[in-house]
C-alpha positions in Angstrom: -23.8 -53.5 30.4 -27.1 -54.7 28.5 -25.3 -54.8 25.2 -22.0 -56.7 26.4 -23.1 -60.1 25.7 -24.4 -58.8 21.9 -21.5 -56.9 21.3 -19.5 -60.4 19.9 -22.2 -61.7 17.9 -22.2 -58.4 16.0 -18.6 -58.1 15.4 -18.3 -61.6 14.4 -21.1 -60.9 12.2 -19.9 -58.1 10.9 -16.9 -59.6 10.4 -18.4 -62.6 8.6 -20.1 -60.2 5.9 -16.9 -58.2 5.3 -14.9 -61.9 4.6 -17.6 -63.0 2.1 -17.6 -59.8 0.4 -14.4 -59.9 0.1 -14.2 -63.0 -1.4 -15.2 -61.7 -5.3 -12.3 -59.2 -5.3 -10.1 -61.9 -3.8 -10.7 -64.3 -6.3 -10.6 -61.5 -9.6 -6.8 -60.4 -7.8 -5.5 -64.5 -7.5 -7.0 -64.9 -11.4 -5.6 -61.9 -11.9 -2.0 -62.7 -10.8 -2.3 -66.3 -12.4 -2.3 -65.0 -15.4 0.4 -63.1 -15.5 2.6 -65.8 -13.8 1.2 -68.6 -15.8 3.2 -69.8 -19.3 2.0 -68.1 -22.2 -0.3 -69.9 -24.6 1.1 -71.2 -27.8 -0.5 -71.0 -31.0 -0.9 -73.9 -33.5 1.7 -73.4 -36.1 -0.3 -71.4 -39.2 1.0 -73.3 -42.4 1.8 -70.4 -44.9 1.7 -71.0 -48.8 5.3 -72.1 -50.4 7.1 -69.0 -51.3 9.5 -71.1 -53.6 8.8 -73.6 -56.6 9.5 -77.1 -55.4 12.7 -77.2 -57.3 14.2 -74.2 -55.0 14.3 -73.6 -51.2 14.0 -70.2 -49.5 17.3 -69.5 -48.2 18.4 -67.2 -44.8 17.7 -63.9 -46.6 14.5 -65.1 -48.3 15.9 -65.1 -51.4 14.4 -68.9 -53.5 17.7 -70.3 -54.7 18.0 -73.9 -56.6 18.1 -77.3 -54.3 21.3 -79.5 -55.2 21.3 -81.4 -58.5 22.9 -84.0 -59.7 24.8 -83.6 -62.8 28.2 -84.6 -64.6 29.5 -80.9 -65.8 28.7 -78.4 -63.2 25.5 -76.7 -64.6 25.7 -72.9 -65.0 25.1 -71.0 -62.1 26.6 -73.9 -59.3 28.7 -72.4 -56.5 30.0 -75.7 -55.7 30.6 -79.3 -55.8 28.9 -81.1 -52.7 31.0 -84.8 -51.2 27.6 -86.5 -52.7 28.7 -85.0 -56.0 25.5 -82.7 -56.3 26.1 -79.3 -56.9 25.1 -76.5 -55.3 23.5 -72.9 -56.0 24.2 -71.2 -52.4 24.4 -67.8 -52.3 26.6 -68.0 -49.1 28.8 -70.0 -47.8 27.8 -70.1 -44.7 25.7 -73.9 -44.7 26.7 -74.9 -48.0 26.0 -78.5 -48.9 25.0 -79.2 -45.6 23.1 -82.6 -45.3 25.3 -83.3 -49.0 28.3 -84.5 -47.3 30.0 -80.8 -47.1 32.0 -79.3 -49.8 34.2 -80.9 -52.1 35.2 -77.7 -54.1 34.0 -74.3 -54.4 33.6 -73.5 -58.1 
């Protein structure tokens, strides 16, 4: 019975050690999981070179097609006739003379 009243000391001792040891591995596993359960980083937007004259816009497929103009006769190659009275060179229909007050007539 010599060693009874030692016998705490060392276990909590030991037990001491194994907690701070511990506590490097503990810390790489919660950084761990945080990244995984935090929100993903978002890049700065990366501005990309014009694909299109200025006098054009890149449409849906990526084809450049000619921004509304203004004219009195509808110049060759208009689709249709926006409400402003611009014509347009859409490919599709889909979006046609939007932000032109819709179409008028399709040519």
């Amino acid at each position: 019975m010599r060693f009874g009243g030692n016998r705490p000391a060392l276990i909590g001792r030991s037990t001491a050690l194994v907690k701070r040891s511990a506590l490097p591995a503990l810390f790489a596993a919660v950084l761990g999981a945080a990244a995984f359960t935090s929100a993903p980083a978002t890049a700065a937007p990366v501005l990309m070179e014009a694909a299109c004259p200025a006098s054009q816009y890149e449409n849906a497929a990526g084809n450049c097609v000619q921004r509304p103009t203004q004219s009195d006769t509808a110049p060759e190659g208009a689709t249709a006739r926006c409400g402003d009275g611009t014509y347009s060179f859409s490919q599709t229909r889909r979006g046609t003379c939007s932000h032109h007050g819709g179409v008028s007539q399709w040519l």
